[in-house]
C-alpha positions as CSV (number, residue, x, y, z in Angstrom):
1,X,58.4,41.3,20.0
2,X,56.3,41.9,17.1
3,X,56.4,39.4,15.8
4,X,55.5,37.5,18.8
5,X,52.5,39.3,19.3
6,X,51.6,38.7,16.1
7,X,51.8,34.7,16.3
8,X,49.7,35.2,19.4
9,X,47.1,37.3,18.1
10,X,46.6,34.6,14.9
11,X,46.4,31.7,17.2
12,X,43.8,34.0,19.8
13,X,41.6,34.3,16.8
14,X,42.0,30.7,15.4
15,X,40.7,29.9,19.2
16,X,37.8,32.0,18.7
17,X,37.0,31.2,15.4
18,X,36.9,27.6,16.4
19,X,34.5,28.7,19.5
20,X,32.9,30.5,17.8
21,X,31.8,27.6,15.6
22,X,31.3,25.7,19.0
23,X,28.8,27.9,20.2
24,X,27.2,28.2,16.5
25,X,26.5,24.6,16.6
26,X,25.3,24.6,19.8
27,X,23.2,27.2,19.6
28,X,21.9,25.6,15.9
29,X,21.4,22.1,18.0
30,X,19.1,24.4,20.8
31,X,17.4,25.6,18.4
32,X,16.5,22.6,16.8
33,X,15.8,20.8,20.2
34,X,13.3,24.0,20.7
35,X,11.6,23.7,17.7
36,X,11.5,19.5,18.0
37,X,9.7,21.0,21.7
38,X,7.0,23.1,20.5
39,X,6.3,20.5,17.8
40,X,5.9,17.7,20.3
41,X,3.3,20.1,22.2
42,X,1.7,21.5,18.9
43,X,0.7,17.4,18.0
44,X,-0.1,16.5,21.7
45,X,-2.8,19.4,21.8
46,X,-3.9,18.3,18.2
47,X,-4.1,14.6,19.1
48,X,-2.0,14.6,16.0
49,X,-0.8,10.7,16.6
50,X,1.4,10.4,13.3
51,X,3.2,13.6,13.8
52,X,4.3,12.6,17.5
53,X,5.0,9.1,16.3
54,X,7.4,11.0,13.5
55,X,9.0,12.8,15.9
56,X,9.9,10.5,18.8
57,X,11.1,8.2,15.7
58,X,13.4,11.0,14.8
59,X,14.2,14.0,16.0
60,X,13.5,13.1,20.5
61,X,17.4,11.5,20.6
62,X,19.0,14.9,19.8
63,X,16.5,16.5,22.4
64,X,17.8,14.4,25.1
65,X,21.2,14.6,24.3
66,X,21.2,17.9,24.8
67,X,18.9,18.4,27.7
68,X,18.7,14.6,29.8
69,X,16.1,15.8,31.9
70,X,13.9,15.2,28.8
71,X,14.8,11.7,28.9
72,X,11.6,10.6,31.6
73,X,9.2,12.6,30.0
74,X,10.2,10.9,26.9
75,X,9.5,7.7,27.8
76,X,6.3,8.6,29.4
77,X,5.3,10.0,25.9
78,X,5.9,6.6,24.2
79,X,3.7,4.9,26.4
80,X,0.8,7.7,25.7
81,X,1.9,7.1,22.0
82,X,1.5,3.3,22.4
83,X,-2.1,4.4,24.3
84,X,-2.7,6.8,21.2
85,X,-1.8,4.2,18.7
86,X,-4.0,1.8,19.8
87,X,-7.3,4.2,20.1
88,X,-7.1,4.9,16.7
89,X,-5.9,1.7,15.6
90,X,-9.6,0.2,16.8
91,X,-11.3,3.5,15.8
92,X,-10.1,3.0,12.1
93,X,-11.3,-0.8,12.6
94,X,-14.8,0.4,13.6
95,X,-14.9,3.3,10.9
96,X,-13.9,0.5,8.3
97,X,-16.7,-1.9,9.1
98,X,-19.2,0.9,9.4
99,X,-18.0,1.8,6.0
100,X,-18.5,-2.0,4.2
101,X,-22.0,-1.6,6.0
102,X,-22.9,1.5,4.4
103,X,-21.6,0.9,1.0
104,X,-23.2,-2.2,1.0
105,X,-19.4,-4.4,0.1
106,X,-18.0,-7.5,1.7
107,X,-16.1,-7.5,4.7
108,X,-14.2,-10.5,5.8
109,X,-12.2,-9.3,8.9
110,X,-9.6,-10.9,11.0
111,X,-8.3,-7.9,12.6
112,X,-5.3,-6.7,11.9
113,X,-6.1,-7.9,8.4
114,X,-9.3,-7.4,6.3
115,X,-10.4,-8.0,2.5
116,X,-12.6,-6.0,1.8
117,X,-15.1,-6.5,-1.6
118,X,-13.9,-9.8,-2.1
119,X,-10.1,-8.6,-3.4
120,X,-8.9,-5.9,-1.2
121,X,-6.6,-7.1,1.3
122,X,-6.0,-4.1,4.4
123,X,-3.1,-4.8,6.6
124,X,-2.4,-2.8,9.3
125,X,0.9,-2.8,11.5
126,X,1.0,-1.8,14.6
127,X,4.5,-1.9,15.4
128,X,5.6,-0.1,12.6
129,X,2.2,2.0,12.1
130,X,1.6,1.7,8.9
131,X,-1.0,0.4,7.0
132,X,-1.5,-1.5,3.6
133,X,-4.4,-1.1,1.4
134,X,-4.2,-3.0,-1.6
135,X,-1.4,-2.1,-3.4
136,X,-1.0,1.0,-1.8
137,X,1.6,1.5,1.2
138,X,1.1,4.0,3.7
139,X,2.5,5.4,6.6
140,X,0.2,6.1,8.8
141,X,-3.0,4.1,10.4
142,X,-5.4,7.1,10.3
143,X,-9.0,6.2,8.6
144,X,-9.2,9.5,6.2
145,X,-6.0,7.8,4.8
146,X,-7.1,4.7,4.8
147,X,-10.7,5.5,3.4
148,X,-8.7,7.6,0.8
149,X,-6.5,4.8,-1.0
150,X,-9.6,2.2,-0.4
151,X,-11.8,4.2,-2.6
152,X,-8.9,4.0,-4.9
153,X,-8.2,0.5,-5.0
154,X,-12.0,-0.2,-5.5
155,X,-11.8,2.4,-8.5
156,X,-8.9,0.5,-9.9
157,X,-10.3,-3.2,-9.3
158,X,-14.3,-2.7,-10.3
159,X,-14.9,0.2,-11.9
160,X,-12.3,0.0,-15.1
161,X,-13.9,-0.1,-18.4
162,X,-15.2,-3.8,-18.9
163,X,-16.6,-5.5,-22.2
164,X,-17.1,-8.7,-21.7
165,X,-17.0,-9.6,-25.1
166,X,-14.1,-8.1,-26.0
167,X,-12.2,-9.4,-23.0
168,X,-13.6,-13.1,-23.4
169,X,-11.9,-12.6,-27.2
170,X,-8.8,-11.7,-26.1
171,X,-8.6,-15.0,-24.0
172,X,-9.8,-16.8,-26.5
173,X,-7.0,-15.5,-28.6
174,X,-4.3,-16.2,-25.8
175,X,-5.4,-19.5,-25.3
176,X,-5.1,-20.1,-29.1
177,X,-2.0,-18.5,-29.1
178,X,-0.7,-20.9,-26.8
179,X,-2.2,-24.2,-27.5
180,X,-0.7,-23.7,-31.1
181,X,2.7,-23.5,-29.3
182,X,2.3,-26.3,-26.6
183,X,-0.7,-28.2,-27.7
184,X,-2.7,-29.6,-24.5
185,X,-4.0,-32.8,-24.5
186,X,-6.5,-31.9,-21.7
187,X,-7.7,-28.7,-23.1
188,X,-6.7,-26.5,-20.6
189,X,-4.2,-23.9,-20.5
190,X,-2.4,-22.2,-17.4
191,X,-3.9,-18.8,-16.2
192,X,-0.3,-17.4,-15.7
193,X,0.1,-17.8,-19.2
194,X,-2.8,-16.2,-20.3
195,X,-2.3,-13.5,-17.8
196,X,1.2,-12.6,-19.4
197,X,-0.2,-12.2,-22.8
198,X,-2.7,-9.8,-21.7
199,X,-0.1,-7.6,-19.3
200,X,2.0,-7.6,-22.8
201,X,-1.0,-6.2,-24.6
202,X,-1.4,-3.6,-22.0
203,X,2.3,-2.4,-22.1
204,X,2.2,-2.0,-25.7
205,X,-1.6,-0.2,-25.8
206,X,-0.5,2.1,-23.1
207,X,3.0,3.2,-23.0
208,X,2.9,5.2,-20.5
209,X,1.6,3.3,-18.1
210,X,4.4,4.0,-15.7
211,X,3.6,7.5,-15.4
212,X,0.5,6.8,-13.3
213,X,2.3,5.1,-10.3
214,X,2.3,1.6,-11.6
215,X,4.2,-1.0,-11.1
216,X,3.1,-3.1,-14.1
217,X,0.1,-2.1,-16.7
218,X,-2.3,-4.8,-15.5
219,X,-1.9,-6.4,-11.9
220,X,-2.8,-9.7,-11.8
221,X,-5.6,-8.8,-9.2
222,X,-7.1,-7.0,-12.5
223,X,-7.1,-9.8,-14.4
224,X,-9.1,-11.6,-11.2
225,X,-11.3,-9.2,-11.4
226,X,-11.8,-9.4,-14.8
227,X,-12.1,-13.0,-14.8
228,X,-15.1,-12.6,-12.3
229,X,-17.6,-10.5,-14.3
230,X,-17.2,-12.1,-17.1
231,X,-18.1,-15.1,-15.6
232,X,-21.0,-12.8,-13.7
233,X,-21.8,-12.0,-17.6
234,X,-21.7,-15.9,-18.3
235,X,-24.2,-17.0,-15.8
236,X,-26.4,-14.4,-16.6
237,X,-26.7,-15.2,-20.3
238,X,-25.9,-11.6,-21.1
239,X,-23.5,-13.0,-23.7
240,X,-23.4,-16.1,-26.3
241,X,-21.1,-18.7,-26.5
242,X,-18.7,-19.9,-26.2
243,X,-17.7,-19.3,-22.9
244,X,-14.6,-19.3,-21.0
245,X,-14.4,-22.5,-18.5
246,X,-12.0,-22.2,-15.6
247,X,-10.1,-25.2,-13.5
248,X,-8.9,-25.2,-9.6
249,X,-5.0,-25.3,-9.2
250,X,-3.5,-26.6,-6.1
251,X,-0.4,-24.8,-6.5
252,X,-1.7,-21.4,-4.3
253,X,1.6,-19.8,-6.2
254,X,-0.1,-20.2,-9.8
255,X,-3.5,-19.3,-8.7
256,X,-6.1,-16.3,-9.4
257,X,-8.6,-15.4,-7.0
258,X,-12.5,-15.2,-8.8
259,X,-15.2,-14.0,-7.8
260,X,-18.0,-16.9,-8.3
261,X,-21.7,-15.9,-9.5
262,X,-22.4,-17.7,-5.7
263,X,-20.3,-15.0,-4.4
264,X,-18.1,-17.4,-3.4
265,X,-14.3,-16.8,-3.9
266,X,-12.1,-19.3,-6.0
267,X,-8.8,-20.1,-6.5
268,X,-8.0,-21.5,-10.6
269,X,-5.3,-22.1,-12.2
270,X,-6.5,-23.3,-15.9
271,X,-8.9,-21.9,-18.6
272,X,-10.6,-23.3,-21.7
273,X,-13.1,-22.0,-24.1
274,X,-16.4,-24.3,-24.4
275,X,-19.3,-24.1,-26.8
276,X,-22.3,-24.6,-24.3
């Protein structure tokens, strides 16, 4: 008999214990659905657009599982997210031209994309609500942000240390470097050559480059960039010959974008040093 009772009171608790465990996880699941709840009203009253777009994304299935009442509010609160999305997506448009305006850059704009100063292509997607700026991806559509990493992609393009004579002799020296290895009967050498040189150099002059959140020490845009005020530098006289000559490719795959002293934007492929 004791033994009996015994068997019975070890599978009783095992029961429990497996309840137990039950109602743990259902409580932990309530609890969770609560606090998904208050954080849903908490970014509602705040007008907080990327918090309630993390959340539906996330952490709303569990919320309805639990409770399926939730289920028609839920899908009312997409389409006020879809309204949401869409205010701010035009507000950050507006807030983007009136910034171009007052900073006095270039704004070419074919909403949802823009380049802005010439280089700086901004992307925005609405289905996914992100936005690109440059090289920088981010996930949200919000103009603070946006503002934020444009500032730092201008930083990165125009305001890097420049000397134009040091930069036109390092060309100089690429493109002697490689007519000495594949002699051109035209002259001209290829950009992407060139370019591949001078993102060596910059790997071996800074080793570290990776610790800043690069992908590569010197982005092609860079060299663009660089291409461009040297040849403002050119036109200007502010340097003696030679000077550095560039040639349209048709290939759009092989070619850098530059800034023209006509502020025109064109797309070469080829580069050769000239005398006058």
């Amino acid at each position: 008999m004791h033994n009996e009772s015994s068997h019975l009171t070890q599978a009783i608790l095992a029961e429990l214990g497996s309840l137990n465990k039950v109602v743990t996880d259902d409580v932990s699941q309530r609890s969770k659905a609560k606090k998904t709840l208050a954080d849903l009203v908490k970014a509602l009253e705040q007008n907080d657009v990327d918090a309630i777009a993390r959340l539906l994304a996330s952490r709303t299935r569990q919320l309805a599982e639990i409770y399926p009442q939730a289920e028609t509010t839920l899908e009312k609160l997409h389409i006020d997210l879809n309204r949401r999305q869409e205010e701010q997506l035009h507000q950050t448009f507006s807030q983007l031209e009136g910034y171009c305006r007052a900073e006095g850059i270039p704004l070419k704009s074919n909403p949802p994309k823009f380049t802005v100063e010439h280089f700086i292509e901004v992307e925005f997607d609405r289905r996914k609500h992100r936005a690109k700026v440059g090289n920088q991806s981010l996930s949200t559509m919000k103009w603070s942000s946006v503002r934020e990493a444009l500032e730092t992609e201008r930083a990165r393009l125009w305001k890097r240390p420049f000397e134009a004579s040091n930069f036109r002799q390092r060309l100089i020296q690429a493109y002697e470097y490689l007519e000495r290895l594949n002699p051109s009967p035209t002259g001209w050498v290829a950009l992407e050559e060139v370019y591949q040189i001078l993102k060596q150099q910059a790997e071996s002059e800074n080793p570290n480059w990776r610790k800043s959140g690069r992908l590569v020490a010197y982005y092609k845009d860079e060299f663009g960039a660089d291409l461009s005020k040297l040849w403002q530098t050119q036109a200007l006289k502010r340097i003696d010959p030679p000077y550095i000559e560039l040639s349209a490719i048709r290939d759009p795959r092989r070619a850098y974008k530059v800034l023209q002293p006509d502020s025109n934007i064109g797309l070469y492929g080829f580069l050769r040093p000239r005398e006058v």
